[in-house]
N, C-alpha and C positions, 0 to 999 in steps of 0.2 A: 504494500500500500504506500499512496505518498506522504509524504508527511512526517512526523514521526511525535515522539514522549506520550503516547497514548490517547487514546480520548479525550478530547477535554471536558468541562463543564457546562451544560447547555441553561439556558433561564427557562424560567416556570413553563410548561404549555411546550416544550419543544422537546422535540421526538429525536432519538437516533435510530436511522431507516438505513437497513442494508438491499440494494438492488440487486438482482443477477437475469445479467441479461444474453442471450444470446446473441454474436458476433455480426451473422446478417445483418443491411441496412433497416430492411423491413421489421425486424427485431431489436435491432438496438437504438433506433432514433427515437421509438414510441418512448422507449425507457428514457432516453436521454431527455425525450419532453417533458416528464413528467418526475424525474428527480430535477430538472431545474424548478420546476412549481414548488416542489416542496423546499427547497434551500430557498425559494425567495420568501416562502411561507415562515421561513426561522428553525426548516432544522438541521440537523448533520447529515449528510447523507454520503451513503459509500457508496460508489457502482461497480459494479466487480462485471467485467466482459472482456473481449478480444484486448487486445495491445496498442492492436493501430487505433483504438477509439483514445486512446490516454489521457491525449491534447483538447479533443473535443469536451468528457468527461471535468476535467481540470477547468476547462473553459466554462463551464456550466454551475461552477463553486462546488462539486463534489471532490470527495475525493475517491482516487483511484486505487481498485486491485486487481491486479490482472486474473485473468480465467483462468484456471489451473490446464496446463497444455495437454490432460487428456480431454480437454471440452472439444466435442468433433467440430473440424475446422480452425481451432485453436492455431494448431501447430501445423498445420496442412492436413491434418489426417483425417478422413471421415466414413473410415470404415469401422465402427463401432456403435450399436443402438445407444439411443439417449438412457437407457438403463444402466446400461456398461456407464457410460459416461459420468452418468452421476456417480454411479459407484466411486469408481477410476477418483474422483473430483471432491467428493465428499469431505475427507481427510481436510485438505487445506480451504477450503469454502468455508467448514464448520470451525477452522482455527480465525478466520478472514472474520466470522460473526459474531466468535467470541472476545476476538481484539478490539473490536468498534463498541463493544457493550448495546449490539442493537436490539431493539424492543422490538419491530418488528422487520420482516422480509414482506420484498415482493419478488417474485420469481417471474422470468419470462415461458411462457408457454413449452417453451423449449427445453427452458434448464432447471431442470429438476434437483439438481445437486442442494441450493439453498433451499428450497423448500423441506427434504430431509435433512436438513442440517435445524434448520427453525423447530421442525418437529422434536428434534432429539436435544434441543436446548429449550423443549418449551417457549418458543414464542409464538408469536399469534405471523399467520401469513397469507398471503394473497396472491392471486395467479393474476398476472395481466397478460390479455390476449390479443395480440396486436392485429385482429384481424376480424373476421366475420364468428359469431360462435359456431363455434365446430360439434354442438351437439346435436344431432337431430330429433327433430318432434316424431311420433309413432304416424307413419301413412305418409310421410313425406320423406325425397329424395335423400340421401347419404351426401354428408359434406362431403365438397369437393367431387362431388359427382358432375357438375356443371348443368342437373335438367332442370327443368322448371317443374313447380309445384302439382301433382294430379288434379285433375280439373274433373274428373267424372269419378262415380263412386269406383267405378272398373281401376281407373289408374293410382285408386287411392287401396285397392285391395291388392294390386303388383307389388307397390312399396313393404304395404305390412308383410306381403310373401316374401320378402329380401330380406326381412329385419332381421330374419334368425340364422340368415347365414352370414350378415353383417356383426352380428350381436358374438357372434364364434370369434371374428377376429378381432374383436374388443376382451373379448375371454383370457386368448391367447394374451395379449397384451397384459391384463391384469395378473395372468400369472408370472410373465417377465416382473413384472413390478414388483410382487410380494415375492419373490426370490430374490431378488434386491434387499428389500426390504427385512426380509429373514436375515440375512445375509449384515446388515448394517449394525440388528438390534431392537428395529421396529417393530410391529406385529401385522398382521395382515390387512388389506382393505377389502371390505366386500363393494365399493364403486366399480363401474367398469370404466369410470374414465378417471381412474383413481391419482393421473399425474395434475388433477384440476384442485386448488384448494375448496374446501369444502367452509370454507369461514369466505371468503369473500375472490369472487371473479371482475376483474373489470376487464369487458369488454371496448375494445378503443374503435367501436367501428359507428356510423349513421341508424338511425335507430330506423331510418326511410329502406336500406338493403336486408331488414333481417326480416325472415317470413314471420308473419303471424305464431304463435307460441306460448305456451304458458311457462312465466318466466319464475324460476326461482328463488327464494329472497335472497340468499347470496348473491344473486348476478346479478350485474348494473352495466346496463349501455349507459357509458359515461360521453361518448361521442370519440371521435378523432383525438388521437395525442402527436401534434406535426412538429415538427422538428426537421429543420434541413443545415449542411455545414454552411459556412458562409462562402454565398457562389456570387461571380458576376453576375451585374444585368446584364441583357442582352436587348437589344433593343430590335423592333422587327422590322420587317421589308415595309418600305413605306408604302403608304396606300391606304384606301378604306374597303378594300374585298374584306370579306370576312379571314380572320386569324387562325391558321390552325398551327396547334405546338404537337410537335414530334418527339414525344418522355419516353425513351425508351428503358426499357428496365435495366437496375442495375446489378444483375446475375445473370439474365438470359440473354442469349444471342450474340454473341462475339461477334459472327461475320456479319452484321448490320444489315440481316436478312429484312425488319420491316422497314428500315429505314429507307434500304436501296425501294422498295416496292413501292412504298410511301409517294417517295419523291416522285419517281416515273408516274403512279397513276393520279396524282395529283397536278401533273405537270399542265394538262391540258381545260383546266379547272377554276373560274376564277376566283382564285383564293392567295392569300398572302400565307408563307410559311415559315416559321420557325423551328427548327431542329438541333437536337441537343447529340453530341459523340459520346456523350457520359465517360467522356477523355479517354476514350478509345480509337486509336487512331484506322481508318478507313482504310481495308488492302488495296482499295483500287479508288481512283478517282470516282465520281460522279461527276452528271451533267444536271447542277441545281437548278439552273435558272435563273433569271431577274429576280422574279419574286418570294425566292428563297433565301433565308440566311442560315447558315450550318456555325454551331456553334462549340467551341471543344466542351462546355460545362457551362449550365448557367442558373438560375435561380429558377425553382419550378413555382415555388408562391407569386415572384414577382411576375413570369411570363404569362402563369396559367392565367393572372386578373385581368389580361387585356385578348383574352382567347375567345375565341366564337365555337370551337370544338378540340379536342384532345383526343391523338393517337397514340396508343401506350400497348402494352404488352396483357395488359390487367391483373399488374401487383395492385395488392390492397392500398398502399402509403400513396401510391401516383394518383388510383382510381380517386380516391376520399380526397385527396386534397384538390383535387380540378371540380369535384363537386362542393364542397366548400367554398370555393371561389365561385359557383354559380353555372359551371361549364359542364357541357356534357359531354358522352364519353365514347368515342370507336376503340373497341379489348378488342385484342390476338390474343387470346389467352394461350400460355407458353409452358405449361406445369405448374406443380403447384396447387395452391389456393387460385389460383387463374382465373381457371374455368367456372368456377364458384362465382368469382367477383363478377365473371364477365355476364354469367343467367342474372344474376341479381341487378345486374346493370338494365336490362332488358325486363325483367321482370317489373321492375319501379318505376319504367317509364322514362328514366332518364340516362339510356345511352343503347347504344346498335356494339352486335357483337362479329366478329368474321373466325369461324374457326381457325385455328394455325394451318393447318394440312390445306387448306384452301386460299392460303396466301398466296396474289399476282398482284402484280402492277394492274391487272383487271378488275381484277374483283376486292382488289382495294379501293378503285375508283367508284365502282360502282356500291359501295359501302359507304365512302365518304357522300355520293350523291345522294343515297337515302336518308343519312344523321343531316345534311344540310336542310335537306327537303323538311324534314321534322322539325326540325329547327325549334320551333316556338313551343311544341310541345316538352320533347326533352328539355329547352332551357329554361320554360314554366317549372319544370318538376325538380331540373338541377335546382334550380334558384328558392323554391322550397327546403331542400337540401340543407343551402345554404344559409336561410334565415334560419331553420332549427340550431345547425351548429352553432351562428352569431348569439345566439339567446341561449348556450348553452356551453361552457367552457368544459372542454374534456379535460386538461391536465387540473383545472380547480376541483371538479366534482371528482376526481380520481383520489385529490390529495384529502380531500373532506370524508372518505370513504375509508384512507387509509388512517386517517389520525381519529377517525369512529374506532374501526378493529381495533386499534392500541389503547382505545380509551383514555384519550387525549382529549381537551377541550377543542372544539373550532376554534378558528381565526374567522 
């Protein structure tokens, strides 16, 4: 950790909060959003993730512990279950939450290590979920399945028939977990999604993308937790076409498979474009055009506010933050949660999806031509989207949530 002579002494009403966050951007920015809320709220807070986050972490008034290098991807490696991992991780996680004297954890979805670590020092902890809830209601589609919801009682009777052979590999899962668990000193769970804190979930997603559901009182859609490093403006091709920004994801697609398609099928289009390299530099040239600008990295808050539509991959953190801003949304969904974000895009009314396998230069054109066409619909509904979030702060109602579980007074 940085820093050093121990812990110090906090004033009345302030918490010491240890984070563990998973390495990914989509995993670790939420985090990174929502331990800067709480240090500007007055308390201490530790974030314990990847290495290369250090600077950012530091930058945010936490202080930092590095992720212990069996955390998969830690050290390059990520042939090992998040089981194994925690295991592996445990050891120095639970010495990292006994150094900071923290009263509670929040764990990323991902990294389970500090959650058994909270458990076995008795503290109280929370799962934050950086993305859509990944539990499914009974008659309806499997996360990450990307369909939409049954619409006849027939397609509501297919789902409940899949449950139990979905419900098998939730099984499976909970027995890796309580052989962990045996294993560490714990005792068993009988949850099947037993890596979810059972004292409090926050969900960091639009409460406009989650289907219908009876929710329970642990879980709280707190909204969006955004957070991005500090990137240039970018300023766009001048003009009054309508705006489209090009977010491509920051794990998928090295060879700038929608970018190139992008460009081409929009070329003949009248629209103004902005496009981001997510500083990846292009094997080959391209032919952008006048009214394109390619940019090596640039700020997605600042470009998304002056965008008329948004083509992205459809990671959760790009989708949620272009509809916060008001904009809607063309997903490729690319693995992942993708496919997820990309139905529920579709599903709410505010945004068109194009499968990956069916990405051209054509049939990207003719995808952009139907989200244009839609226009006022989709940005009626983004912009809905977007008033809920503005009236509703996710890293405040996250941090009011977490200093309830500690039994802590508000601020």
């Amino acid at each position: 950790m940085s820093g050093g002579g121990g812990a110090p002494e906090l004033g009345a009403g302030s918490l010491r909060v240890f984070l563990g966050a998973f390495g990914q951007p989509g995993h670790a920015f939420p985090m990174l959003a929502l331990g800067e809320r709480l240090v500007r709220r007055g308390h201490l807070v530790t974030c314990e993730t990847w290495e290369r986050w250090r600077p950012q972490v530091l930058a945010c008034g936490m202080e930092f512990s590095a992720a212990p290098s069996s955390a998969p991807g830690a050290s390059g490696r990520w042939g090992i279950t998040p089981y194994e991992a925690a295991e592996r991780a445990l050891a120095q996680t639970r010495a990292a939450i006994r150094a900071t004297r923290a009263e509670v954890v929040v764990h990323d979805i991902l990294t389970l290590a500090p959650a058994l670590g909270a458990e076995l020092e008795g503290i109280p902890a929370a799962t934050l979920i950086p993305h859509l809830y990944p539990v499914s209601e009974p008659g309806m589609p499997a996360f990450a399945s990307g369909a939409r919801p049954p619409r006849t009682r027939a397609g509501r009777r297919v789902w409940r028939a899949l449950e139990l052979p979905m419900e098998a590999g939730l099984r499976i899962g909970r027995r890796q977990l309580n052989a962990t668990r045996a294993r560490v000193g714990l005792p068993p769970t009988d949850r099947l999604h037993g890596g979810l804190s059972s004292e409090l979930c926050l969900v960091a997603t639009l409460p406009g993308l989650e289907y219908p559901r009876s929710w329970r009182e642990h879980v709280h859609v707190v909204g969006p937790l955004l957070w991005e490093p500090p990137a240039p403006a970018a300023a766009p091709p001048p003009g009054t076409a309508p705006l489209v920004v090009i977010a491509p994801s920051t794990s998928k697609d090295p060879s700038h498979r929608l970018l190139r398609a992008s460009l081409a099928g929009l070329r003949d289009l009248d629209v103004r474009v902005l496009a981001s390299l997510d500083r990846r530099p292009l094997p080959q040239p391209v032919n952008a055009g006048q009214a394109v600008r390619l940019v090596n990295w640039m700020s997605y808050e600042q470009a998304m506010s002056d965008a008329s539509l948004v083509i992205c991959h459809g990671g959760h953190g790009t989708v949620v933050r272009a509809l916060t801003a008001g904009v809607p949304v063309l997903a490729l969904p690319h693995g992942g949660d993708m496919a997820e974000n990309a139905v529920r895009l579709v599903w709410s009314g505010a945004g068109v999806r194009l499968p990956w396998t069916a990405l051209s230069p054509t049939t990207l054109r003719a995808s952009a031509r139907r989200a244009l066409a839609l226009m006022p619909e989709l940005t009626a509904r983004a912009a809905q989207m977007a008033a809920w979030a503005a009236a509703h702060d996710g890293p405040t109602r996250a941090a009011v949530l977490i200093e309830r579980l500690a039994g802590r007074r508000q601020r």
